[in-house]
N, C-alpha and C positions, 0 to 999 in steps of 0.2 A: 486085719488092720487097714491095709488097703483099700478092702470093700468099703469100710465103715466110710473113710475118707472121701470116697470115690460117691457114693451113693447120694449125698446130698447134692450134688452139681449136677445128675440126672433132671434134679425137678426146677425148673424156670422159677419161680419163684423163692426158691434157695439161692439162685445163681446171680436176682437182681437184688439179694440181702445182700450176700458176700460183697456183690461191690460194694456197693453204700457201705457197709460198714468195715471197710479197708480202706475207703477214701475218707470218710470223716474219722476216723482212727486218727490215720495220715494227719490229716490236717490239725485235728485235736493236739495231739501233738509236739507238729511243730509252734502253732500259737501257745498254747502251754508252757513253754519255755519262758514265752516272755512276763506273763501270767505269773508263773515260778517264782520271775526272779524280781517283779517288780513288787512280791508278797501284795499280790492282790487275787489269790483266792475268790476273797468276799464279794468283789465285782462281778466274780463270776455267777455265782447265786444270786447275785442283785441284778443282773442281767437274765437271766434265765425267768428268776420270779416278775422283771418289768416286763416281758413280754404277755405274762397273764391275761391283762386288763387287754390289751388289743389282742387275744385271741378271742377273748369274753365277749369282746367290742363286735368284731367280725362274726363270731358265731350267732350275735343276738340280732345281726343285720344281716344273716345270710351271705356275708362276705367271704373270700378265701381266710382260711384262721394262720397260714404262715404270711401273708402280708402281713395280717395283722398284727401279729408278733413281732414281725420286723420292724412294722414303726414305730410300736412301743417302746422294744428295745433301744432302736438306734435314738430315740425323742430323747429317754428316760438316761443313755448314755450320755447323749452332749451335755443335760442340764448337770450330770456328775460332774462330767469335763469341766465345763464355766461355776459352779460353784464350789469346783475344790481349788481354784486359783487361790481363791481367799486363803491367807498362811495361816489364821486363826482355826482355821476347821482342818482338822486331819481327814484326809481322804476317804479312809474307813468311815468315818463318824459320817462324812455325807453321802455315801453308799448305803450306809444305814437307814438313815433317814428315807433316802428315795426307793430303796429296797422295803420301808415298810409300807410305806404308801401306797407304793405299788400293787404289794401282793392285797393289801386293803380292799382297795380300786377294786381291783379282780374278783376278789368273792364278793360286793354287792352287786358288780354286775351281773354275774352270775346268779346272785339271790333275786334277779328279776327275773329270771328261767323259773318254768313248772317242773323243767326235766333236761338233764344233760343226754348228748345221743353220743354215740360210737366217736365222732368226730372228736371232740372235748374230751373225751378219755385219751384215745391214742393220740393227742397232743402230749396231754399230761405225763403219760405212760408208755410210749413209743408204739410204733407198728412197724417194724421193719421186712416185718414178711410180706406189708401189702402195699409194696413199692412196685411203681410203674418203669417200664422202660425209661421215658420220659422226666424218671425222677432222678435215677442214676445218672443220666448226660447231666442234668440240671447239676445235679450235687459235686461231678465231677468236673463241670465249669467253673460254677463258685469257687469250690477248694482252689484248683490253679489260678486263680488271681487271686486268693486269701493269700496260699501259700506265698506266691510270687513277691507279694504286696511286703510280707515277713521279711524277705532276703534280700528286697532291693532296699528295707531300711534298717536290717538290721542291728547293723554301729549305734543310730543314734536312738534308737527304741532302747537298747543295753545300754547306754550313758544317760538317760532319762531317767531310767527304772531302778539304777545304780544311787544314781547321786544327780536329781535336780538342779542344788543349787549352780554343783560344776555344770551343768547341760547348759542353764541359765547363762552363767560367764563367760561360757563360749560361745555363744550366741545364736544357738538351737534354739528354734520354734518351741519352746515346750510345751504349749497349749494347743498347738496344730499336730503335734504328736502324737500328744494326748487324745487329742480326738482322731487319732488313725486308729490308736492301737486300741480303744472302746469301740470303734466301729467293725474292726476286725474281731474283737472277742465277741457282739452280736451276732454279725453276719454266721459266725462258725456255730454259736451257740442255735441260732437259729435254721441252720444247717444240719445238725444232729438230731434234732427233734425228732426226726420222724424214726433214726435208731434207736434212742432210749427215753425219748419222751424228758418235757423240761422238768421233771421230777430228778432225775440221773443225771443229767445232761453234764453236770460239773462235776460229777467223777472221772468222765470221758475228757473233759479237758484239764484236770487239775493230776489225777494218779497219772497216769504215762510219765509226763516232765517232772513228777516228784520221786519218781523211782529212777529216773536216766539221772537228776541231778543227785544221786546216790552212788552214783556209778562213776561219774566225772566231773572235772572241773569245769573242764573245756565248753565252749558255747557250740563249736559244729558238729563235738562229737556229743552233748547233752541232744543238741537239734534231731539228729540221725540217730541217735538209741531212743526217743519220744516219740518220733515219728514209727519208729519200727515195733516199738511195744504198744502203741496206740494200735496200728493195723494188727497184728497180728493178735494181741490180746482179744479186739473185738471180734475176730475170723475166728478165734476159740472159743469165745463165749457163746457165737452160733451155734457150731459145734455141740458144746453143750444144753443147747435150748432143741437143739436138735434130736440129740440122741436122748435126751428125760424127760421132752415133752415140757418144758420149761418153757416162760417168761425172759424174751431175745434180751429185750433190754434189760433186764434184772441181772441174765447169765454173763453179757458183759462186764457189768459193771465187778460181779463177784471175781470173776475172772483178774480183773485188771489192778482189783483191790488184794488177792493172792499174791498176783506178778510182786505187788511192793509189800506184801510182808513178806515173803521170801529175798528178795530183796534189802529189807531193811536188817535183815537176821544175817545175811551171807554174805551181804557188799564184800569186795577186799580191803578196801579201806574204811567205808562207813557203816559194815554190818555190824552189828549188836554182838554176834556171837564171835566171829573172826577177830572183829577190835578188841576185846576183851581177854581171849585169846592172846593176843599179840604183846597184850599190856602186862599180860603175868606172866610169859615168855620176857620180856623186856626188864621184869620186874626181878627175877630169878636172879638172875645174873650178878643183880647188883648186889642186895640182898645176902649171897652168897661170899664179895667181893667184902663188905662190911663187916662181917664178920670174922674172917681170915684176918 
């Protein structure tokens, strides 16, 4: 058992996955939380699929394809930001919108290609095994001022995602917030790419913080169980891409997606089987007391 453990950290390019994929775990995360509770999921796929069109962009201009992504994303972010001010349009509904466009954008650019190469796939589809030295420092810069960025505003990012209108009354920026926290959900999303590619990309940031918010109530201890199932879930998915000869990004995501059905079966308080359990334990009693 040891061996098994032991034997993928012999090879250099096992050992520049594991990082990458413990740091964007990590950060996955802890931004996820905020993600979680601002029931904005769908952002996240609207941001993962906005970045298409500037990878398309960059690929068909021989440009880097994660700048690309990145401006797409962060572009396709603000205009969410500034058109979900409007109180007539629910958020979703203009996530919607620019999440169709977007991914629109991207397959005709792409339909002006004869042919996609290796690059365009392991966007799409992650490559985490064929990470540089240079990629690990980079990913592990980003993440510490992702993360950083989360903690130093954490209060008023949970009173935004909470309840607006109070954020409003109080006299929170909520539109400069708003654009912290869609710039931080790109940045991360486009951060992870090269772990599980922008196909996966939003099960690495939405499962960790939907299974920690199963577990507790709490904001630092939901923070610190998302953070920690995020890393460790992805270090097992290796693991297993490793030892089956499997697909890295695929094995994480199933991994992480186990973590929370086990999870959602076991919680102590919010598992399916345990609650259920509790309620007809709970239920007995009475039941019995009624009758007498």
């Amino acid at each position: 058992m040891i061996g098994f453990l032991l034997e993928p950290w012999e090879l250099p390019f096992m050992q520049r996955a594991f990082a990458v994929a413990a740091v964007v775990g990590l950060v996955c995360g802890v931004v996820g939380v905020y993600v979680v509770l601002r029931g904005m999921a769908f952002i996240g796929d609207a941001v993962a699929h906005s970045a298409f069109p500037g990878v398309a962009l960059a690929y068909t201009f021989q440009g880097n394809l994660l700048l690309g992504g990145a401006a797409a994303g962060l572009v396709t972010s603000v205009l969410i930001a500034f058109v979900s001010q409007n109180r007539r349009l629910k958020e979703d509904t203009v996530i919607g919108v620019f999440f169709a466009f977007a991914f629109g954008l991207g397959i005709v650019l792409v339909s002006t290609r004869d042919s996609w190469t290796t690059d365009l796939s392991s966007f799409l589809f992650g490559q985490v095994l064929a990470v540089s030295a240079a990629d690990v420092w980079t990913v592990a810069g980003i993440g510490a001022v992702l993360v950083a960025v989360v903690l130093v505003l954490r209060r008023e990012l949970v009173t935004v995602s909470l309840d607006r209108e109070t954020a409003r009354a109080a006299g929170l920026p909520v539109f400069r917030l708003d654009l912290v926290l869609y710039a931080v959900v790109t940045s991360t999303i486009v951060m992870s790419l090269e772990a599980v590619g922008n196909v996966l990309v939003l099960a690495l940031l939405i499962t960790p913080a939907a299974t920690a918010r199963l577990l507790t109530d709490r904001l630092w201890s939901m923070t610190l169980l998302a953070s920690v199932l995020g890393c460790a879930g992805s270090v097992a998915g290796l693991y297993v891409s490793y030892a089956y000869d499997l697909a890295a990004g695929g094995s994480i995501v199933v991994v992480l997606t186990g973590l929370f059905a086990l999870t959602w079966l076991l919680a102590p308080r919010h598992g399916r089987l345990l609650r259920g359990r509790l309620t007809r334990g709970a239920g007995v009693p009475g039941a019995t007391a009624g009758t007498s």
